[in-house]
C-alpha positions in Angstrom: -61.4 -118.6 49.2 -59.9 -116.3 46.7 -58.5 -113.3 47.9 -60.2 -109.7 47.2 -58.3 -107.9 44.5 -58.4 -103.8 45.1 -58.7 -101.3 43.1 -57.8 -97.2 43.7 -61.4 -96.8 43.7 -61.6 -98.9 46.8 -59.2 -96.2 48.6 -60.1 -92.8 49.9 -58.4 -89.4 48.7 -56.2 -89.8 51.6 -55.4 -93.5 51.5 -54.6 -93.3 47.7 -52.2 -90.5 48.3 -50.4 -92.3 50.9 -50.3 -95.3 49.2 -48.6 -93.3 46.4 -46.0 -91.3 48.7 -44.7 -95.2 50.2 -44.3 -96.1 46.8 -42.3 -93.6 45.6 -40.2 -93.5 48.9 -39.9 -97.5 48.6 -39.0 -97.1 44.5 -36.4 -94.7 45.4 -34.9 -96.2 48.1 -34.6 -99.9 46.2 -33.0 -98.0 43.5 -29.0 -98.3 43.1 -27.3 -94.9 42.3 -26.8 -96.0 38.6 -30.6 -96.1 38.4 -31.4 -93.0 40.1 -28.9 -91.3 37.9 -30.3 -93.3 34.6 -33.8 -92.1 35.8 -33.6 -88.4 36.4 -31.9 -88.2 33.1 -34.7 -90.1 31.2 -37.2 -87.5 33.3 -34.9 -84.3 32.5 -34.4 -85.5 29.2 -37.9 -85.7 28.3 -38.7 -82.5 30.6 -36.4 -80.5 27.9 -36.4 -82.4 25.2 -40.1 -83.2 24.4 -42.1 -80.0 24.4 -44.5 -79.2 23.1 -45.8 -75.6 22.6 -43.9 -72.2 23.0 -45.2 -72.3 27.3 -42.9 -75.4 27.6 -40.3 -74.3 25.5 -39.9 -70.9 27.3 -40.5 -72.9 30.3 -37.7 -75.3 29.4 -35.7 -72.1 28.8 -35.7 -70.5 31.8 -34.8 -73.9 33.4 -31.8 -74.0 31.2 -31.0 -70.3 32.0 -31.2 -71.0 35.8 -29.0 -74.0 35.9 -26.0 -72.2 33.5 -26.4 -68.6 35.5 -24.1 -66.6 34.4 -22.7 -68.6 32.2 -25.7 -69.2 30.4 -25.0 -66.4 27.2 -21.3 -68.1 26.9 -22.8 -72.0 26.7 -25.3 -69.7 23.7 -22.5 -67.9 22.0 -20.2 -71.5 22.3 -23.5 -73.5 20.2 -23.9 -70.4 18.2 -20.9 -70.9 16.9 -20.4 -74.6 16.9 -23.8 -75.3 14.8 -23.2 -72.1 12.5 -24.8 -73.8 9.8 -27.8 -75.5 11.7 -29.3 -72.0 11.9 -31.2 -72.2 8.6 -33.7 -75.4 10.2 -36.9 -73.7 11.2 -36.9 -72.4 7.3 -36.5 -75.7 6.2 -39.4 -76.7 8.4 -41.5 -73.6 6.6 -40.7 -74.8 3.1 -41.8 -78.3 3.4 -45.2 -77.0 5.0 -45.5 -74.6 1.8 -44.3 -77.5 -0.4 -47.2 -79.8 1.1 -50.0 -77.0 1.2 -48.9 -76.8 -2.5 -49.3 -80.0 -3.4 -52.6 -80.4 -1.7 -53.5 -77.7 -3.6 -52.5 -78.9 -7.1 -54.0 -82.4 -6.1 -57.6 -80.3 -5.3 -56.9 -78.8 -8.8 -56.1 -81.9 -10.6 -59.4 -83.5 -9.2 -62.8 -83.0 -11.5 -65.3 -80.6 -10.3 -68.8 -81.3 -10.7 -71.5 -79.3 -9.8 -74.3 -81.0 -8.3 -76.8 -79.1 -10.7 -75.3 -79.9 -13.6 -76.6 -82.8 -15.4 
């Protein structure tokens, strides 16, 4: 006879949670410290990294400016300086959103109007 196969449906609230918190202890402890390292950088990484609206990124922020402390406005000044000429990006972002609206625009021009009425 072929053994039943569960789902987490077939768990209660409790049971599922559980089930998740021996995972995770039995994940982390068959980790090597090489993995656990590669790991929380993949998570930090896409913690900072990937956000997506102006909440993360001020979120991201203040994660940034906990871990640096005091130190934080030198680590600003030092990339400041470093990237000197990266400062100019967003911009560059801006014009190529005002160079597609235009050409959408010009590509709405270029098509023939008709009016329904007219025959």
């Amino acid at each position: 006879m072929k053994k039943k196969s569960f789902i987490y449906s077939d768990l209660s609230k409790k049971q599922l949670e559980k089930l998740k918190e021996f995972y995770i202890q039995k994940k982390v402890d068959s980790m090597s410290h090489q993995e656990l390292k590669q790991y929380v950088l993949e998570i930090i990484s896409h913690q900072i990294n990937d956000t997506i609206d102006k909440e993360e990124e001020i979120e991201a922020w203040r994660e940034m400016s906990d871990f640096f402390g005091e130190q934080f406005e030198i680590v600003i000044l030092e990339i400041q300086t470093k990237y000197i000429d990266e400062k100019n990006v967003p911009e560059t972002e801006i014009d190529s959103q005002k160079k597609r609206i235009e050409l959408l625009k010009n590509n709405n021009l270029d098509q023939d109007k008709t009016d329904m009425w007219d025959d």
